[in-house]
Every structure is written in structure tokens, then in C-alpha cells.
N, C-alpha and C positions, 0 to 999 in steps of 0.2 A: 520568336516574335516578342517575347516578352520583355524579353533580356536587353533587344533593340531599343525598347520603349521607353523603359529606365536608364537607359545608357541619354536619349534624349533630354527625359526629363530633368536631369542632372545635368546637363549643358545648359539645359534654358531656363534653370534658377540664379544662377548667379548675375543672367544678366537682366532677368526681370526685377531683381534686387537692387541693381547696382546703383541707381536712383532715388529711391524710398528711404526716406532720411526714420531713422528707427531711434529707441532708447534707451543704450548699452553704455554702462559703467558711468550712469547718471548723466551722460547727454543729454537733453530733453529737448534743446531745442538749436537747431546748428545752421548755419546762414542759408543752405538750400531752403530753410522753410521759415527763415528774414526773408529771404526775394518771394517766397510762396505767398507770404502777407501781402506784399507791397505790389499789389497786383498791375498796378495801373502808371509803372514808371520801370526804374531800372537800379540798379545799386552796383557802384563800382568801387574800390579799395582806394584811400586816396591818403598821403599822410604830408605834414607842414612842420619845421621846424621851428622848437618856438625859442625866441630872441632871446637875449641877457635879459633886457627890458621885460619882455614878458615874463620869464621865471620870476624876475627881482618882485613883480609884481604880485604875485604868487603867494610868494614867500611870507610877502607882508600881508597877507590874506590866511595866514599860517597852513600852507598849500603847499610841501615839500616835493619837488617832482624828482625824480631818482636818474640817472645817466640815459635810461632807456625811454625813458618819459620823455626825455627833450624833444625825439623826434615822433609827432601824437600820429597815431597810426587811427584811422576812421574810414566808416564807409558811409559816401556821399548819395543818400536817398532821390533821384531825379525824378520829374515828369518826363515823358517820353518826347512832349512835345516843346520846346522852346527853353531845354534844360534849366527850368527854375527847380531850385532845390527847396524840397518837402521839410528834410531833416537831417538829421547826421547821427551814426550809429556808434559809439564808441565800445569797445573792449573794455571792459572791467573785470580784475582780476585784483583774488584779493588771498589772505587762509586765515582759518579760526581755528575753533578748538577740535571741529571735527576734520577738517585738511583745508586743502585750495577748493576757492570757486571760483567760477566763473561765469560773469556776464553777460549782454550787451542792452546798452541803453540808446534807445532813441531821444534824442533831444531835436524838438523843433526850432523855427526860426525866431519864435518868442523866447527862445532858451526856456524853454520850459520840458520837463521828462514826458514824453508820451507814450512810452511804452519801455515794460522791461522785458528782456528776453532769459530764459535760464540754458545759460551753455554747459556747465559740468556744476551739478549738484550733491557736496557730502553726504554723507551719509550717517545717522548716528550710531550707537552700540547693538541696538536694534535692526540695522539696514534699513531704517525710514529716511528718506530724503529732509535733512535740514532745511533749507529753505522752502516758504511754499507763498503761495501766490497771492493770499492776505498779507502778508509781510511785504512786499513789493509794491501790490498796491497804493498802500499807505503814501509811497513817493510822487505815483502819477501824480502829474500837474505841480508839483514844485518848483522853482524857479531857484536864483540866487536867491534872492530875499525871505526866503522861506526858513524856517527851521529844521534841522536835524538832530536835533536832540533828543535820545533817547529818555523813554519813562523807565528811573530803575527800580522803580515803587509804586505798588498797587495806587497810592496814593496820589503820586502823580499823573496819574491817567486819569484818576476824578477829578484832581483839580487843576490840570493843566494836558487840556485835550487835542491841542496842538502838537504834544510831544509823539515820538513815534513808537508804538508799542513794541518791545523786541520780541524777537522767537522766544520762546519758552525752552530753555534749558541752553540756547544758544548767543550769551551776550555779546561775546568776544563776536564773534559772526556779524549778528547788526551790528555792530559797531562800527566795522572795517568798511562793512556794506555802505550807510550813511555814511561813510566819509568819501569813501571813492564818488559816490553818484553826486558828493558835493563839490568834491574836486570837478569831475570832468562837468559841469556846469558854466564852473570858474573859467574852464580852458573852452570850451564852449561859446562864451559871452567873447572873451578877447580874442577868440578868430571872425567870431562876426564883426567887432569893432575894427580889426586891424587889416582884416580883407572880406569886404561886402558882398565880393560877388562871389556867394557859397560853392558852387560849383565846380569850378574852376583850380584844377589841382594846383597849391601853390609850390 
């Protein structure tokens, strides 16, 4: 009888698992639990190639997009009702001095950051998670017109409180970090400019 019992209970773990988004080898946060947020719509994978015109524009914004960059891969935030789009999630991927990370940023219809999500989080010498969620913060609500300037001096953060305070032992990391979330801002604004209707896979 007993033997049966565990013979069960071992079948019916893997599939009461197989859903429960968990966090292994610094995952922390993986799209099952993006759609677990966004209670009140839908989120679908939706990607737009962007023009000569667009990169040139880019470029001149000193915003280098890479071969794979051209074609922007995002996921389209919907209401359930009348498909108006909430916001647009992008993939951010970046590596410093402790390896790759990885993100996802919500950017809403004011192009403004409203959320950051932690997809794969380094690790330092220690095994403590590099990035943490005072460092992210700092971005909510940024727009283009905002600053990403790192403080690289105690001194700078007294006298110029706009700048963004880096991780503590991880510069090269903020760094990459503030640049990506300011690139896909950039690319952000000119898919609202160049196709209005957000929804709608171009």
C-alpha cells in the first residue's frame, strides 16, 4: 500500500509543478508571471521591422542597433476589451562584469518605463544577486527626455540628484543597463510615431 502511494505521489508532482513559475539559476521573474500582473488584458509576442530611416535615426541619437535589433521583438499589453493597448514589453539583454542579464521593460503609451521586470539576474563572488530593485526603480517613470546618467562620485549624487545611482561594486552593469532602457525608449517612441495603432502587428 505504501509503495503504491509514493509510486502516485511522484506522478502528481511534476504536474502540479509544471505551471508554478519558480527561481532557478537567477530567473526571478519569467512571462508566466508578466501575464500573472497584467490581470485585466492579454499579452501576445508581436515583432516590426524597423526601416533604414528608422535605424539612420537612431544612429543620430547615438543608438547603435546590432543585425538582430532590426527586427524589435516585443510583447503587445491589450485590454480584453476593444484591443487598446496598455503598453509594450521589451526584452533587454545586456552583460557586465558579473555575466549576462536580462530583462523586460514595460513602456507605456506616454513612452514612459512603467515597470521593470528581472529575467536572469548575475550573480556576484559571493552568489548575491547583482541587480536589485532600488537600482531599477530609479528608472520608473522616465521618458526620452529624462536622464541616464550615471553618478560616478559620492559627490555627484549630492550635487546632482537627477543622476542615477549605480549598483555598488557593479558599474559596468548600470551602465549597459541605462543604456538599453534608453535605447528601447527611442525605439519605443518611433513605433508610436510611425504606427499609431499599437496593437496591431505590423
Amino acid at each position: 500500500m505504501k509503495k503504491w502511494f509514493v509510486c502516485i505521489l511522484l506522478v502528481s508532482l511534476p504536474c502540479g509543478c509544471a505551471e508554478t513559475p519558480h527561481a532557478e539559476h537567477g530567473h526571478e521573474m519569467t512571462l508566466y508571471e508578466i501575464k500573472k500582473s497584467h490581470l485585466f488584458g492579454q499579452i501576445e509576442k508581436q515583432h516590426v521591422r524597423l526601416t533604414d530611416r528608422q535605424i539612420d535615426e537612431l544612429i543620430r541619437c547615438n543608438i547603435n542597433i546590432s543585425e538582430l535589433e532590426k527586427t524589435v521583438v516585443y510583447y503587445s499589453m491589450t485590454t480584453r476589451r476593444g484591443r487598446s493597448e496598455v503598453a509594450k514589453a521589451f526584452p533587454v539583454k545586456g552583460e557586465g562584469e558579473y555575466g549576462p542579464f536580462e530583462l523586460v521593460v514595460d513602456i507605456d503609451r506616454t513612452i514612459t518605463i512603467k515597470k521593470i521586470h528581472i529575467v536572469k539576474n548575475p550573480t556576484d563572488s559571493d552568489g548575491n544577486p547583482v541587480i536589485d530593485s532600488n537600482f531599477l526603480e530609479q528608472f520608473i517613470g522616465k521618458d526620452v527626455t529624462s536622464s541616464f546618467e550615471l553618478a560616478k562620485e559620492l559627490e555627484d549624487m549630492l550635487t546632482t540628484p537627477a543622476k542615477i545611482k549605480p549598483i555598488k561594486s557593479a558599474l559596468i552593469t548600470s551602465e549597459k543597463i541605462a543604456k538599453e532602457l534608453r535605447k528601447w525608449l527611442s525605439i519605443a517612441k518611433i513605433l508610436k510615431r510611425d504606427y499609431p495603432i499599437w496593437s496591431v502587428e505590423q
